[in-house]
C-alpha positions in Angstrom: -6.9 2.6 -30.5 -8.2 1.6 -27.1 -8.3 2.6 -23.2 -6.1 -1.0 -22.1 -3.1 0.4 -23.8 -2.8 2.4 -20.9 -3.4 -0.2 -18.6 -0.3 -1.9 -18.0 1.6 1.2 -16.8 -1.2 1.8 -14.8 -1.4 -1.2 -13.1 2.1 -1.3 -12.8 2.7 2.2 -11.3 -0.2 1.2 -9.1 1.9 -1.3 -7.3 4.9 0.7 -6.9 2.6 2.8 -4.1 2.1 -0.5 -2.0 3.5 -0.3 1.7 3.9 -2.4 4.6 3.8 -2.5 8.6 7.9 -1.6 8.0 11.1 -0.5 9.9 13.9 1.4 8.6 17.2 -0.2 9.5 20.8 -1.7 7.8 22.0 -4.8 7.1 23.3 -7.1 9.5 24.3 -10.8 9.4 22.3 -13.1 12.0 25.4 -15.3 13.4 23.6 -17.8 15.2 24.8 -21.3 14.7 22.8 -23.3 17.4 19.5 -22.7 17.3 19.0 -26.1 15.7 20.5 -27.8 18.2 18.2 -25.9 21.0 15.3 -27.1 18.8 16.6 -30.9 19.1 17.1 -30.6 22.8 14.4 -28.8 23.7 14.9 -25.9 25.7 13.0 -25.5 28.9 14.0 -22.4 29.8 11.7 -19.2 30.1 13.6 -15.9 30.7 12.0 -13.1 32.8 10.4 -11.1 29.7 7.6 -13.0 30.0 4.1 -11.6 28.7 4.4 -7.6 29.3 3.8 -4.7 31.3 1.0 -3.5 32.3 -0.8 -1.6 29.7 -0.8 2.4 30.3 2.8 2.8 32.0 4.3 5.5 30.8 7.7 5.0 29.4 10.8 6.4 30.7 12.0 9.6 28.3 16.0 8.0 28.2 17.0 4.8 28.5 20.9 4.7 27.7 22.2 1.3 28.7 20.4 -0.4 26.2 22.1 -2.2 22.5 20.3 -3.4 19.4 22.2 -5.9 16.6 24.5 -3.2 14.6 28.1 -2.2 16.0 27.8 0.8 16.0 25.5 1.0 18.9 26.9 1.5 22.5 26.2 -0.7 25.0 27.3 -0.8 28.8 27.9 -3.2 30.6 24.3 -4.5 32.2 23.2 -4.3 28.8 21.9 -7.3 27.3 24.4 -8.3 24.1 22.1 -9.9 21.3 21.8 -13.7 22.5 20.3 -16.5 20.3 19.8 -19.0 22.4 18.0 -16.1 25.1 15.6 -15.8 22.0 15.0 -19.1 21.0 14.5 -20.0 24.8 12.2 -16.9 25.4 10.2 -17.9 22.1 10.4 -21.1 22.0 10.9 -22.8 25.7 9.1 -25.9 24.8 9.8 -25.7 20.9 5.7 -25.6 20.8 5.1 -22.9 18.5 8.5 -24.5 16.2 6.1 -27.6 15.8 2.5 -25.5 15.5 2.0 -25.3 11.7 0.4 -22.0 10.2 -1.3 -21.6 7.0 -0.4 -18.1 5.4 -2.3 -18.9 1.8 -5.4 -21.1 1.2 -6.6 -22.2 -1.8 -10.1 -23.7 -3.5 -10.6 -27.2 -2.3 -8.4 -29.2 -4.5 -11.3 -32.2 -5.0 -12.5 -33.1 -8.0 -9.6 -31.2 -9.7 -6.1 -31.9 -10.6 -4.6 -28.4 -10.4 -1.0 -29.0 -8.8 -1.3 -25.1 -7.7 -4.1 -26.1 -5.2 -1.8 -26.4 -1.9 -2.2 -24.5 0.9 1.1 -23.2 1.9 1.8 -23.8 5.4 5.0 -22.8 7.8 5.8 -23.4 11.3 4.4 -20.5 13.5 8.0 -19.8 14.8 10.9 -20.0 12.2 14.8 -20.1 11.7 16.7 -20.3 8.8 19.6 -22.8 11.0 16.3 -25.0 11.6 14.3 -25.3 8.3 15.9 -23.3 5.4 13.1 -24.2 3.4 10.0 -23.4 5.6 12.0 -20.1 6.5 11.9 -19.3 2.7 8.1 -19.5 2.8 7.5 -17.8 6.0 10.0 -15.1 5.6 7.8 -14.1 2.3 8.3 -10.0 0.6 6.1 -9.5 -1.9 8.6 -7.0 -3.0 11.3 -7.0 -5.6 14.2 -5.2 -2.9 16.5 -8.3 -2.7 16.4 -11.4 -0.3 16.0 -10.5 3.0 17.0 -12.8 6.5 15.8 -11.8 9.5 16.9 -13.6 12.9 13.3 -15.4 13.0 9.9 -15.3 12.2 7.0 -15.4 14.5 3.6 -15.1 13.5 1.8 -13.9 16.1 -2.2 -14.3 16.6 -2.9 -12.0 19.3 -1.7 -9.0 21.3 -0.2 -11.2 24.1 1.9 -12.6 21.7 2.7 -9.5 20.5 3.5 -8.3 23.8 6.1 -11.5 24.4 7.6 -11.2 21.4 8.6 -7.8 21.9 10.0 -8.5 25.1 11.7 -11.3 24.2 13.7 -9.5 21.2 14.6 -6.9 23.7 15.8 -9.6 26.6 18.0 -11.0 23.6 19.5 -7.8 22.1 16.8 -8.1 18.7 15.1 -5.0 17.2 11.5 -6.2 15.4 11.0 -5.9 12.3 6.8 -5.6 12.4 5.1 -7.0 9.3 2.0 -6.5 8.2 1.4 -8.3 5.0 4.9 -8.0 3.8 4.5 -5.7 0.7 7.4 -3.7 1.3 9.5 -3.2 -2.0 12.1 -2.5 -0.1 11.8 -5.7 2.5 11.8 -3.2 5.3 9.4 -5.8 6.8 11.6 -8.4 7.0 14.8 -6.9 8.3 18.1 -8.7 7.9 19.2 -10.2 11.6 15.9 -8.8 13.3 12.9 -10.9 14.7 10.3 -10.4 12.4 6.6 -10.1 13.9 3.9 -11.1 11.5 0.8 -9.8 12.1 -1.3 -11.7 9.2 -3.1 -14.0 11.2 -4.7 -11.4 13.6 -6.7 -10.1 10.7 -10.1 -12.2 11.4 -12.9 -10.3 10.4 -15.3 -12.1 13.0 -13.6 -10.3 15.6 -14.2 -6.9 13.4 -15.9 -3.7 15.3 -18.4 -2.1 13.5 -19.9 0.9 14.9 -22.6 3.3 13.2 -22.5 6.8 14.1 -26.4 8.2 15.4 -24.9 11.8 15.5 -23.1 14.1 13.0 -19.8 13.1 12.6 -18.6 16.1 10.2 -15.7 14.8 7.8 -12.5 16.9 6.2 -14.7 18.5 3.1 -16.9 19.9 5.3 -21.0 20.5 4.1 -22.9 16.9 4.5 -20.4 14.8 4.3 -19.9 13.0 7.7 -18.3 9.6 9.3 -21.0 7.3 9.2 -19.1 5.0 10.9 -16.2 2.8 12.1 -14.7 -0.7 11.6 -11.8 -1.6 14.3 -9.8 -4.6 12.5 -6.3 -6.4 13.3 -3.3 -4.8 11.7 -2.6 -7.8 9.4 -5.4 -7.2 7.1 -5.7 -6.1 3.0 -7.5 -4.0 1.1 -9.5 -7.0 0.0 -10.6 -8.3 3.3 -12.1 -4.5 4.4 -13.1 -3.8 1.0 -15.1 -7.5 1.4 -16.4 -6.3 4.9 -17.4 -2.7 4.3 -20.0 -4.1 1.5 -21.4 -6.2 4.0 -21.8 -3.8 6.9 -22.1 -0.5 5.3 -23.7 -1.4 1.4 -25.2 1.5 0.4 -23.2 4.4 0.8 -20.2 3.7 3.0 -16.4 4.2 1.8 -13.3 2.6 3.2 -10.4 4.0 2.0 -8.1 1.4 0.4 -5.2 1.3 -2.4 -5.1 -0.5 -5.5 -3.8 -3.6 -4.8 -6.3 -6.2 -3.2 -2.8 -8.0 -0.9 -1.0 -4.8 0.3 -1.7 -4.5 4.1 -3.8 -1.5 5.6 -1.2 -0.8 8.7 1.9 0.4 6.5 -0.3 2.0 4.1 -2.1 4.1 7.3 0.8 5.2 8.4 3.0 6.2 5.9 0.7 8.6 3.6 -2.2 6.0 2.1 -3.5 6.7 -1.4 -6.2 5.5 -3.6 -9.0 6.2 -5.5 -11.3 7.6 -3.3 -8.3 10.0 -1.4 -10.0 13.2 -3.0 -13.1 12.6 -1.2 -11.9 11.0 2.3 -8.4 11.9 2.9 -5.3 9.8 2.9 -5.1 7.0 5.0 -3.3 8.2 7.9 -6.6 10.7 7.9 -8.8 8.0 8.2 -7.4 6.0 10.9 -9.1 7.2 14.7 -6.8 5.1 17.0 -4.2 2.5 16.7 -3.1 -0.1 19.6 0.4 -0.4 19.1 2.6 -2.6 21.7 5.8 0.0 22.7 9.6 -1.6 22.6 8.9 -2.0 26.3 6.0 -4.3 26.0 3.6 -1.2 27.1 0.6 -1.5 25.3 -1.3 2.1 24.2 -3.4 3.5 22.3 -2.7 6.3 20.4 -5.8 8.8 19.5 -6.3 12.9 19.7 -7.4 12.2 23.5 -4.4 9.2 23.9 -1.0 9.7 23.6 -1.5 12.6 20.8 1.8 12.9 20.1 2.2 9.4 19.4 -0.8 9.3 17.3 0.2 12.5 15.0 3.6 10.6 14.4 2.1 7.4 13.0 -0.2 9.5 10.7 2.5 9.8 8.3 6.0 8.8 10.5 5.8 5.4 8.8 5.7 2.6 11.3 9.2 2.5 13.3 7.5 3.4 16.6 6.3 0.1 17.8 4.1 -3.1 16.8 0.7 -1.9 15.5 -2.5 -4.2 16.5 -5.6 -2.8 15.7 -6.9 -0.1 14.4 -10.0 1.9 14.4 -10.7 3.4 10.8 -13.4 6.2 9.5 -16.2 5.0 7.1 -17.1 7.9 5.2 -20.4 8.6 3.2 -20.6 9.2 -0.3 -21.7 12.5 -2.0 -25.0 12.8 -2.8 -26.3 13.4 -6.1 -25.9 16.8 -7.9 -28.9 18.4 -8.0 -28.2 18.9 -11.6 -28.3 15.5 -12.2 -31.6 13.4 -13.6 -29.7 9.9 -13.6 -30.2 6.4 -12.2 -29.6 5.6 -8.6 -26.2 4.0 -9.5 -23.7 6.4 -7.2 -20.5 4.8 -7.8 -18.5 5.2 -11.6 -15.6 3.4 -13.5 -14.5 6.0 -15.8 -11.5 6.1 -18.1 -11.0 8.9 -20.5 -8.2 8.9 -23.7 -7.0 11.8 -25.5 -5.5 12.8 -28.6 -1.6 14.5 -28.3 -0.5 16.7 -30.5 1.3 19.6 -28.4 -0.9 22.4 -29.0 -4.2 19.9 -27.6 -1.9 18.2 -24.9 -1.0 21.7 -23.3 -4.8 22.6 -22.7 -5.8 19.1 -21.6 -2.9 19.4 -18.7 -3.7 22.9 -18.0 -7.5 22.4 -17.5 -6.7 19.0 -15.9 -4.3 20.0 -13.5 -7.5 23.6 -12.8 -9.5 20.9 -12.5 -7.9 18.4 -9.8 -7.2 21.6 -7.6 -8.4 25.4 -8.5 -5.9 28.1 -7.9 -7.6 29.1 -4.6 -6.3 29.1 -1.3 -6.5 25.6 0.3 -8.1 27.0 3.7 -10.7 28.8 2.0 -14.3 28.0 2.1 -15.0 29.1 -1.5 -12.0 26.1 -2.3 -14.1 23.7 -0.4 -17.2 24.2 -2.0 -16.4 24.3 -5.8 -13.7 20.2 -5.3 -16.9 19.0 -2.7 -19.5 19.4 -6.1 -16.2 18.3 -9.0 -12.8 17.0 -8.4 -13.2 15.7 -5.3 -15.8 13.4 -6.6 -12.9 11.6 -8.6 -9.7 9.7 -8.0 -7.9 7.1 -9.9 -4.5 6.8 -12.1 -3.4 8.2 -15.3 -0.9 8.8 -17.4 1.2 12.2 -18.7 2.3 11.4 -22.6 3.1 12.3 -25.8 4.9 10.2 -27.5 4.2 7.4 -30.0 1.6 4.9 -29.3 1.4 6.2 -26.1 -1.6 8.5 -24.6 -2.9 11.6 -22.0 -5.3 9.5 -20.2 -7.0 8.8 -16.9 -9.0 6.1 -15.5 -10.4 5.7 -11.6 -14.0 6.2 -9.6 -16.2 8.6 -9.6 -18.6 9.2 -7.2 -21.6 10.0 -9.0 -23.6 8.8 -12.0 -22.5 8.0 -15.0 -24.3 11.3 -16.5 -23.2 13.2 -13.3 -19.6 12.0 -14.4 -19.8 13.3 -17.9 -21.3 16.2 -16.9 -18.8 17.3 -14.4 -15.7 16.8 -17.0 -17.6 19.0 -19.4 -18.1 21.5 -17.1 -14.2 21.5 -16.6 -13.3 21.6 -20.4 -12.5 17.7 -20.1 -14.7 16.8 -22.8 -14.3 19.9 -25.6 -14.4 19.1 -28.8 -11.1 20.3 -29.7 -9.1 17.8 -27.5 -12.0 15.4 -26.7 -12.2 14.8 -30.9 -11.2 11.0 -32.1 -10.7 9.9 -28.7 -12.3 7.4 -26.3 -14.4 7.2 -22.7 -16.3 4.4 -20.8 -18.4 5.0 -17.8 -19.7 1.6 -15.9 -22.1 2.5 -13.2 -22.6 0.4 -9.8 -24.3 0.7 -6.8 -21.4 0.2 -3.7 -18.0 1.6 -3.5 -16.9 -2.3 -2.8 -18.0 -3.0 -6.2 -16.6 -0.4 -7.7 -13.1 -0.8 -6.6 -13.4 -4.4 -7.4 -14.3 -4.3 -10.6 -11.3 -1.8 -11.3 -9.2 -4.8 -9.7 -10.4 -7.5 -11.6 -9.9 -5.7 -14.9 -6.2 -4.7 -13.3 -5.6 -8.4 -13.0 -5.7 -8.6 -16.8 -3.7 -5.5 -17.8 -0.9 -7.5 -15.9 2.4 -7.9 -18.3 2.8 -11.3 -17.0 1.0 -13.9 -14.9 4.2 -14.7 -12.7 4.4 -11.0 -12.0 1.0 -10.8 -10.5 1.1 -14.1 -8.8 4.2 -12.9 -7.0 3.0 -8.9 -6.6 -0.9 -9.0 -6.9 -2.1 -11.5 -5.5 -1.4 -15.9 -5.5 -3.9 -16.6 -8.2 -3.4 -19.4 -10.1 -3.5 -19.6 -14.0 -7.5 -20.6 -13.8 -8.6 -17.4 -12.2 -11.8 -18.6 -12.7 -11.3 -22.3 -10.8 -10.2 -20.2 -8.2 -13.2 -18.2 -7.6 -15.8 -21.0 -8.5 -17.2 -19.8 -11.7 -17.9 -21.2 -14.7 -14.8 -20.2 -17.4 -16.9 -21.3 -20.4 -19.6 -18.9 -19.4 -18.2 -15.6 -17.6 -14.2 -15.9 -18.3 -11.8 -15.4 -21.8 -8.5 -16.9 -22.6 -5.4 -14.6 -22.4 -2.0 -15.5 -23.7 0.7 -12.5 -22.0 2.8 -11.0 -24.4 2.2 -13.2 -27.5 2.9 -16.4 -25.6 0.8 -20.1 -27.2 2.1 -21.6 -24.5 0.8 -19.9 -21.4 -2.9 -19.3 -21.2 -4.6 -18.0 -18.9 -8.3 -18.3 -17.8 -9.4 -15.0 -16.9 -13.1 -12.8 -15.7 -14.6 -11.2 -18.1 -13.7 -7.9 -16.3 -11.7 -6.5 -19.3 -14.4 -4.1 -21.3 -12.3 -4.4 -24.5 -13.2 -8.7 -25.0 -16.2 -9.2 -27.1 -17.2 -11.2 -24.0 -17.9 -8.4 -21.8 -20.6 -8.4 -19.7 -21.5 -5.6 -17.4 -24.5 -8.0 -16.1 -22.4 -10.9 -15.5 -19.8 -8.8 -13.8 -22.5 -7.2 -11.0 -24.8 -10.8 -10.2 -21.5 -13.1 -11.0 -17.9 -12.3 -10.9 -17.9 -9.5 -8.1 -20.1 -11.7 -5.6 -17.5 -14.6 -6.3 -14.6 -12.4 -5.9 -15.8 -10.7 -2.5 -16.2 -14.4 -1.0 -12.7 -15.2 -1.8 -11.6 -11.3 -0.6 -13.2 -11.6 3.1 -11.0 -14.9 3.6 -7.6 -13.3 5.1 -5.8 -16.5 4.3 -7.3 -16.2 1.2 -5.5 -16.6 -2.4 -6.9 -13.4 -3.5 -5.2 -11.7 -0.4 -1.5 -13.0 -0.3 0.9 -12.8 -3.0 3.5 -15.1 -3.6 6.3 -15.9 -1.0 9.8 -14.4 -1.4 11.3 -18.1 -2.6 9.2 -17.6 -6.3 11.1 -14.0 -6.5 14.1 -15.4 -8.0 11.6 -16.4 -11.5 10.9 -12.9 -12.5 12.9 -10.9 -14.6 14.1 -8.1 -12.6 15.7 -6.3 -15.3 12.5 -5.5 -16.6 10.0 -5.0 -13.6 13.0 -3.2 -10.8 11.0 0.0 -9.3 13.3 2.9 -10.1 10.9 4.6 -7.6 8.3 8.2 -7.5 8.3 11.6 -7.0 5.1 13.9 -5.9 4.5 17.0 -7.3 2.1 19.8 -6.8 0.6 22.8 -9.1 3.0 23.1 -12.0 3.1 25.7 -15.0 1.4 24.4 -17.8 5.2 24.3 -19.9 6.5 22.1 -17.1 3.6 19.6 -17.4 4.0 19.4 -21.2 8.0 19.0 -20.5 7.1 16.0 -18.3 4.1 14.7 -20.8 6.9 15.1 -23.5 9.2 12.7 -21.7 6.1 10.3 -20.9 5.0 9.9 -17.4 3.0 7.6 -15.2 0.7 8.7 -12.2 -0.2 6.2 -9.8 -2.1 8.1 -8.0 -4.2 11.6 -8.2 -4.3 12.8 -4.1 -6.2 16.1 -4.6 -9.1 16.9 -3.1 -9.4 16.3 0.9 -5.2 16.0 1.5 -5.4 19.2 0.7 -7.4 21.1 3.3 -5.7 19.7 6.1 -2.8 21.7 7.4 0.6 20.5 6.8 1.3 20.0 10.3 -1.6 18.4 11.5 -0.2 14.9 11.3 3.3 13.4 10.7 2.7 13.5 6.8 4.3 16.3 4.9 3.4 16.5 1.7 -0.3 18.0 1.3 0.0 20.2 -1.5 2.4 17.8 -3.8 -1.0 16.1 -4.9 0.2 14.0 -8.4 2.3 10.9 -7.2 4.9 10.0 -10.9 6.0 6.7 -10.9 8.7 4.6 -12.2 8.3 0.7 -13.0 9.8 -1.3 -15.6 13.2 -1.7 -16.3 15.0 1.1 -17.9 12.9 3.8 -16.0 16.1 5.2 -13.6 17.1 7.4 -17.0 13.5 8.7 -17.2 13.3 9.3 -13.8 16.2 11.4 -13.6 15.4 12.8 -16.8 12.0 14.0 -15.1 13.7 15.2 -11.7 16.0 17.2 -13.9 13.1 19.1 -15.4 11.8 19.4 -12.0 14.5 20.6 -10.2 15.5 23.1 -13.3 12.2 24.6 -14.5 9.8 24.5 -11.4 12.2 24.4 -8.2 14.5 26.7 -8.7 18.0 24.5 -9.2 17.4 22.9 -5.8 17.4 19.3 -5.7 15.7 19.0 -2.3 12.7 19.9 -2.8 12.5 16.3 -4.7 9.6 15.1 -2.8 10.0 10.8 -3.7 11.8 7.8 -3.7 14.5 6.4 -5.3 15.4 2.6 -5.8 18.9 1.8 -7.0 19.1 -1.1 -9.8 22.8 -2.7 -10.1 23.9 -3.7 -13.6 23.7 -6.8 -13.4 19.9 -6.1 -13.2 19.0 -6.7 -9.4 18.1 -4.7 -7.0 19.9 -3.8 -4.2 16.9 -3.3 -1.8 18.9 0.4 -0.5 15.6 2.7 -1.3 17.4 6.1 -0.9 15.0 8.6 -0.1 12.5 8.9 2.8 10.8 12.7 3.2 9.3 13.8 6.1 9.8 17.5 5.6 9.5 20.1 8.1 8.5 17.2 10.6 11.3 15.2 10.6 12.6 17.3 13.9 9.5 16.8 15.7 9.1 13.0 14.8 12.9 12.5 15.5 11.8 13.8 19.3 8.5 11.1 19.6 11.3 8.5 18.3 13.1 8.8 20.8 10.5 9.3 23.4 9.0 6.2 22.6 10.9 3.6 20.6 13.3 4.3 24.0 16.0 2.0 23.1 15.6 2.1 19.3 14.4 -1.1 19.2 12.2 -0.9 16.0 15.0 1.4 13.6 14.9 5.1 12.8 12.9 7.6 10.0 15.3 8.7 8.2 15.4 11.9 5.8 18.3 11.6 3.1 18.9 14.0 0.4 17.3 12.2 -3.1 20.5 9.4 -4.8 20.8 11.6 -8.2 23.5 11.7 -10.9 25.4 14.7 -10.7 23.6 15.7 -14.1 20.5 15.4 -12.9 21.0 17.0 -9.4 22.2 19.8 -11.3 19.2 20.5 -13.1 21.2 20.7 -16.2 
């Protein structure tokens, strides 16, 4: 028995929490015929949209003679009808940025090699499919596995005055936008159908970074000493990689970012939408991290949005998803780690890999989950100080992934960060009954220590990488490696790298790190002085390999029967017979959000869902019968028969094994009202789509709790 059985799932589930800088909207059809002909001639016409409004107007509260792409929208007469040619023309007058090429992934220099993989993929800066079919395919790349998607065009823009004419040139021509930050939507929300996509990748350049330290206290959501040490303002179109990368230069010692699991998923969807990862129990989620955003309005206004700046604004995009407008830059919390227990007589090491495997017989798997779940969040009021105090010096001081199970050759497990020693680490899960003898017996643990948060969350990444179940999945979800992972980063493969073949396969090998503790070629050593220094050179690249997945054209080659997202549901404080129901039917957690989420009120941004602090997911194919088997146990023994109180997604899968990119459940709670009102206060003309709040796509079984 060993810990990487669990990894797969885990690595999995972990992607099914990736967001993007995305809109909520229908399918349309784009019907233009002639843009190629425009392109040929050369249009010289500029319309009047031109390159904004002055920043700081304030918008008009109604604007009624105003009509997007779908029919169903009313329009007047002065209205502007959606127009081709008026956004090719407004785009493109000199068909300039049609003939500027853009490279979107960069790879090792391809001298003194003969790897076929090592070519930069480049696209035009400004894209139709009527032009280039082929270049669109690359440009209009979605990492996710939602179906094709075909927006209008694709502009990729590399500053905020672009920003600011591309918006106003969708709205001259009758367009919504379709903002994109790194396009890791699984539902290609992204990249809309018949929409002008805005890509905001290229404005992620870490030169033009803000780093600020903070001389004064700065107190942070836990309360005692932990503070904001400081701030990093970056472009919207950056990963977790690139400020992962970044924080370790400007903030080594004790500084955390806040980033999810996946190096390429952008940080503008995932800090506005909710934003988990391993470190959420000690900073917050990542709409409670982010201090400001520029966003550019439908009407070209430019704002920022802050407690002091349009407040209402900035409560909606903590948690309202991004459909109110194009997202620039962002200013973002770096928060200290906790010091050491006092307790504690350990190295200097602060930072922890840990991963913990237990045994599952029923009796044993009913105390683990019981303590666990006391554990992750006391049964105190979350407002109390006396709550505060006992997660600041345990739970709070760990986040990661897990999984719930029971059944054959399957485990209860958890693996993540701890923020601590390793011997602060062990002793805080004995202290919780996490390590008794009578369910800790015949099962396993590892604790790695290392001395930056950045290192930490790498290493977790790298040994991700290897827990993949197929190369071609994590080139196309993870990140556009090729099948020398160690070429790619520069390092030697006979010395700090091992040979995996996926599933059985002779014919596929793969070189890569040795980050995976279970090879005989592990070296903690190697990984701190050799493979995490490589890996953070290649992560602070934007354009980098390591930070762009594969383009929506290599889709088509993955089996989609067997890796369609069925979806996730949260889920809060349950009985201890409900979590053994749900360990008995095997579950996945992506995430763990306890900790911080929970102390702030459930009001005090646009995200709902504080106290639902355990996020299930659902990835491989034939998960949609689990998952309703799970919402069925939900909805029967812990909700009371009522189906609403779901708190998830849900992701249809056809039978002929595709998806069909309708992702049927959005929750904003009790704040869907009061973002409804900023919607329309803002996004005046509805030019960037709606939040929607549906009622969770169950069989009739399942909704019945029966």
């Amino acid at each position: 028995m060993n810990l990487s059985s669990i990894a797969i799932a885990a690595f999995l589930s972990s992607l099914s929490s990736a967001t993007a800088d995305t809109v909520l909207g229908e399918r349309s059809t784009s019907e233009d015929r002639g843009i190629a002909a425009l392109k040929l001639r050369g249009a010289q016409e500029k319309t009047a949209a031109g390159s904004g409004i002055e920043k700081g107007r304030q918008l008009k509260k109604k604007q009624k003679d105003a009509c997007g792409p779908e029919t169903e929208n009313s329009c007047v007469a002065t209205t502007n009808v959606r127009s081709p040619s008026t956004l090719v023309s407004c785009l493109n007058g000199t068909s300039s940025f049609m003939d500027t090429p853009v490279t979107i992934i960069e790879y090792p220099d391809p001298k003194g090699t003969d790897n076929p993989f090592y070519v930069n993929k480049t696209v035009s800066k400004l894209t139709f499919p009527q032009v280039d079919f082929d270049d669109f395919l690359e440009a209009n790349f979605n990492a996710g596995l939602g179906g094709p998607r075909f927006p209008a065009g694709i502009f990729y823009a590399e500053g905020q005055e672009e920003v600011i004419m591309a918006v106003n040139c969708a709205r001259a021509a009758g367009y919504k936008v379709s903002p994109r930050g790194r396009g890791h939507s699984y539902q290609g929300l992204s990249s809309m159908d018949g929409y002008l996509v805005i890509d905001l990748s290229l404005m992620c350049v870490p030169d033009n970074f803000t780093p600020t330290t903070q001389n004064e206290d700065h107190p942070w959501l836990l309360g005692g000493e932990q503070k904001v040490i400081g701030t990093i303002k970056s472009g919207s179109g950056c990963t977790n990689a690139v400020m992962l990368a970044y924080t370790a230069e400007h903030f080594p010692d004790d500084g955390i970012y806040l980033v999810g699991s996946c190096p390429s998923v952008g940080i503008t969807g995932y800090a506005t939408g909710g934003g988990q990862g391993d470190t959420t129990p000690w900073v917050g989620l990542g709409v409670d991290d982010v201090l400001s955003y520029d966003i550019v309005l439908y009407d070209g206004t430019n704002v920022t949005a802050s407690e002091k700046e349009h407040s209402d604004l900035y409560w909606a995009l903590r948690g309202g998803g991004s459909g109110f407008g194009v997202i620039t830059s962002l200013t973002t919390a770096v928060v200290n780690a906790p010091k050491p227990l006092e307790s504690s007589s350990s190295s200097s090491s602060r930072f922890t890999y840990v991963a913990q495997l237990y045994k599952q017989t029923q009796n044993e798997a009913k105390k683990f989950l019981e303590r666990f779940q006391d554990f992750l969040v006391p049964n105190l009021p979350f407002d109390s100080k006396k709550y505060k105090d006992k997660i600041r010096n345990s739970s709070a001081r760990f986040g990661g992934d897990g999984q719930f199970s029971t059944k054959e050759n399957e485990y209860l497990a958890f693996t993540g960060i701890f923020l601590g020693s390793k011997d602060e680490a062990i002793s805080t899960f004995e202290k919780a009954g996490l390590r008794d003898p009578d369910i800790f017996k015949e099962s396993e643990s590892v604790e790695f220590e290392f001395s930056s948060h950045a290192d930490v969350q790498l290493f977790k990444i790298c040994y991700q990488l290897g827990q993949s179940p197929s190369p071609s999945f994590w080139q196309s979800e993870w990140t556009s490696a090729s099948y020398n992972v160690c070429e790619d980063l520069g390092i030697d493969p006979d010395e700090y790298c091992h040979t995996k073949f996926f599933y059985g396969s002779i014919t596929t090998p793969v070189l890569l790190p040795n980050c995976d503790y279970n090879q005989v070629s592990f070296n903690l050593e190697d990984v701190k002085n050799v493979i995490l220094p490589a890996i953070k050179a290649a992560a602070i690249k934007p354009q980098s390999w390591f930070n762009r997945p594969g383009s929506q054209k290599w889709a088509p080659g993955i089996p989609q029967t067997v890796w369609s997202l069925p979806g996730g549901l949260l889920v809060g404080r349950l009985d201890p017979d409900v979590l053994l129901d749900l360990a008995n039917v095997g579950v996945e957690i992506t995430h763990f959000a306890h900790g911080a989420p929970t102390v702030v009120a459930r009001d005090e941004t646009g995200y709902s869902n504080r106290e639902e602090f355990i996020l299930l997911s659902f990835a491989g194919g034939g998960e949609m019968e689990k998952y309703e088997e799970v919402a069925s146990i939900l909805i029967n023994k812990a909700y009371g028969g009522d189906s609403s109180k779901l708190r998830g997604y849900i992701n249809y899968v056809n039978p002929v094994g595709t998806t069909g990119g309708d992702w049927r459940t959005y929750y904003f709670g009790d704040n869907y009202e009061r973002l409804s009102e900023i919607k329309a206060e803002y996004d005046v003309t509805n030019g960037f789509g709606n939040p929607v709040q549906v009622e969770p796509a169950l069989s009739k079984k399942a909704k019945s709790g029966k």
